[in-house]
N, C-alpha and C positions, 0 to 999 in steps of 0.2 A: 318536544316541539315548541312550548310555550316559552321555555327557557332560551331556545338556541333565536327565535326569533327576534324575541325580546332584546337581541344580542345583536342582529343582523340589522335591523330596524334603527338601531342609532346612527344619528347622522354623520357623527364622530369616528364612527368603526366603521361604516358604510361608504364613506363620502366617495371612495374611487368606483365604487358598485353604480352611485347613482348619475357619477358621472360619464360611465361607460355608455350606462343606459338614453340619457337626453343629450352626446355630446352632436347626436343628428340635428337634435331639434336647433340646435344654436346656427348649423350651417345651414337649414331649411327656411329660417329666420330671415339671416343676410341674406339668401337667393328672394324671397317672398318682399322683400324691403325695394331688393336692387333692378327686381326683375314685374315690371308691370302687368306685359304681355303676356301673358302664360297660355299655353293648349294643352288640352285636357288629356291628350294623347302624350306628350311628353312629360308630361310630371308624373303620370300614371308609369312610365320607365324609371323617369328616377327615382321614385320611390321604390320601387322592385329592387333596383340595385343597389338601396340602401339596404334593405331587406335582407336581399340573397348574398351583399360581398362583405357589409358589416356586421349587421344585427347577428346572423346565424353563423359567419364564419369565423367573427372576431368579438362582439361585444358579449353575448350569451356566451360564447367559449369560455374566454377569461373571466368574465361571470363568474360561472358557474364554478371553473376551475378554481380562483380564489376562495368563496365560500365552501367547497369543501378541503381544502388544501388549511383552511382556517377551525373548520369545525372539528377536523382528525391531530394534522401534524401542528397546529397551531395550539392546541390545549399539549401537547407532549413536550413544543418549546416552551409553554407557560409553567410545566408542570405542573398541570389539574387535571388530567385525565385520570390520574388515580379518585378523582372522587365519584366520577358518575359509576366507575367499575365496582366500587364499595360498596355501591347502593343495592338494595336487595330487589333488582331485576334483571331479567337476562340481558345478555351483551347485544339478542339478534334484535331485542325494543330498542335499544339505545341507540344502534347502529341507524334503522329501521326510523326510529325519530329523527335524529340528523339528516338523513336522507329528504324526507317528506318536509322537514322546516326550511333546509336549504333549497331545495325544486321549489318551495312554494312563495321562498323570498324572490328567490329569481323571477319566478313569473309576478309576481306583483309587480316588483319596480322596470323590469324589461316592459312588460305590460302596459304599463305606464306609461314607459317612452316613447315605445308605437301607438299607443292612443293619439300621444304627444304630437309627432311627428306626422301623421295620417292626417291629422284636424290642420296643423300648420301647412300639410303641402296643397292641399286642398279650399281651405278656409281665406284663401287672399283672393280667389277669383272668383266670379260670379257661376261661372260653369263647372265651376270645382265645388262650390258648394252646393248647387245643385245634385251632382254626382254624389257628393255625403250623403242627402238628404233620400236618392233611389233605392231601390232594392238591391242595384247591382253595387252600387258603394255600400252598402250593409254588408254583401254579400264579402267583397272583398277583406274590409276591417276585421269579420269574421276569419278570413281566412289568413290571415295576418295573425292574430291573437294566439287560433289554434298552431301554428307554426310556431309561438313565443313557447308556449305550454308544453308542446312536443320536445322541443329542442330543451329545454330546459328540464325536463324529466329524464332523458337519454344522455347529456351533459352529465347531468348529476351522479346519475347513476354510474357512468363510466369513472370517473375521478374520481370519487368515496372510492371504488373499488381499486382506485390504481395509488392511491393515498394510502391503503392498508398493503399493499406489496412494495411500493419504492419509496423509500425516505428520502431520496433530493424529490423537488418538489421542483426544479426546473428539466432538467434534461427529459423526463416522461415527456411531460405537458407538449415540449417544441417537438418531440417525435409523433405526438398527436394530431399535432397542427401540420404537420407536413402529410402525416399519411390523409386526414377529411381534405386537405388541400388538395390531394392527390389522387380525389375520389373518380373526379372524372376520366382519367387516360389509369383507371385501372380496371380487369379482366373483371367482367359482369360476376363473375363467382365471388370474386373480392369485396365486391364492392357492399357485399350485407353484412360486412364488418365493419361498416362507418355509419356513423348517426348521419353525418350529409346525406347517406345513401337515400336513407326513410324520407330527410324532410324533402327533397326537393317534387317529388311528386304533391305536395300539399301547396307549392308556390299558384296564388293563383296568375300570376303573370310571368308568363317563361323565356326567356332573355334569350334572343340568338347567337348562338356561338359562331363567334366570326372570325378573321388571320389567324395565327399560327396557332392557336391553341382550336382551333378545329379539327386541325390536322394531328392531334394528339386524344383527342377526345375520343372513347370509346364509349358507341349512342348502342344501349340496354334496350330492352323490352319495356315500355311504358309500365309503371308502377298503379295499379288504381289507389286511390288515397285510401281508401277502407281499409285495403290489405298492408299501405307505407305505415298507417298508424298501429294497425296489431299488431304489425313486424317491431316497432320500436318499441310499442309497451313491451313487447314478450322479450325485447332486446333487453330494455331496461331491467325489468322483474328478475333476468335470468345475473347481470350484473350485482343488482343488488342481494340475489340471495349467495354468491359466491363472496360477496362483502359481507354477509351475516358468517359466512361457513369460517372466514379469513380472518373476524372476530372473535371468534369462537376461543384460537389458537394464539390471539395476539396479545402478546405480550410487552410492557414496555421497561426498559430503563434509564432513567435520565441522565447516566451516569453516560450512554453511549450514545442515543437518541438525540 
């Protein structure tokens, strides 16, 4: 963990991570510059649909997917993954470490950028900072973070493990993105094979589904947040130890790889 971090954390090898992360903050900026007027009920939207269409469907996605897309297949194009395998520990720690370094890079600097982003959409208006300084804006920022956390540990875990079965590292990823895309208009039994499935019961502000994709949307049984987060840890847990078992047996060679 200290190794792969130490690795993640440069701003050099990181810089499209942290740009993924605050490229909200930069539009939250000009809107906070251009826009004087603000009500406390309307920013409190746009920031949900910052949330709910970027942060969780795109920015933590590819996130997440690059960093382990970099931690597995990226040491196999460097050829250095013969040396952690040299090392006299098992494969299920090493695996097991990458795992936990890459979730925890994620949530730091995603982390960050909702801190970011939360304080800018709020922090240019008098009632918006107000609302920071309430219990129900604690409340929220809370439940912002823990969404960063979640998503970023179910991410992680699904890509380490989809990185030890497929060597292109593109065509997986866009059939991912299309099916959590796809989480909504799919048959509720389906739908606990998507990480979107777990987060969106944990949004604390829930966006109404209006025109034609209402008419596609297939409305579940309300999820309690208690059971959205065991379901994704047990989701994650079950991913990752199928990435330790996939370790186990994997083998590389630079000659094909």
């Amino acid at each position: 963990m200290r190794v792969e971090l130490a690795k993640g954390l440069s701003i050099t090898r990181s810089f499209w991570l942290f740009f993924l992360a605050f490229a909200p903050t930069f539009i939250i900026t000009a809107h906070a510059l251009h826009d004087k007027r603000c009500e406390l009920a309307n920013e409190t939207i746009i920031l949900a649909v910052i949330m709910q269409v970027f942060y969780t469907r795109v920015g933590i996605f590819f996130g997440c997917l690059g960093i382990s897309v970099l931690a597995l297949r990226g040491e196999v194009a460097e050829k250095t993954l013969h040396y952690p395998l040299l090392a006299p520990m098992r494969r299920e720690v090493l695996i097991a470490g990458k795992f936990l370094s890459g979730a925890l890079l994620a949530m730091l600097i995603f982390g960050a950028g909702v801190l970011a982003s939360f304080t800018l959409m709020y922090g240019h208006f008098e009632a918006g900072r107000d609302f920071m300084l309430s219990a129900k804006g604690a409340a929220q920022l809370f439940a912002y973070l823990l969404l960063v956390v979640m998503a970023c540990l179910g991410y992680s875990a699904v890509f380490l493990a989809m990185s030890l079965i497929f060597k292109n590292p593109v065509i997986t990823p866009v059939l991912l993105f299309l099916w959590e895309g796809a989480n909504g208009i799919l048959p509720a039994w389906l739908k606990v094979f998507s990480v979107t499935h777990y987060l969106k019961p944990l949004f604390p502000i829930e966006l109404p589904v209006e025109g034609i994709s209402g008419l596609f949307t297939v409305v579940a049984e309300p999820t309690p947040a208690w059971l959205a987060i065991t379901g994704l840890l047990a989701f994650s847990v079950l991913a990752l130890a199928y990435a330790c078992w996939k370790m186990r047996r994997f083998e590389i060679s630079y000659s094909t790889d």
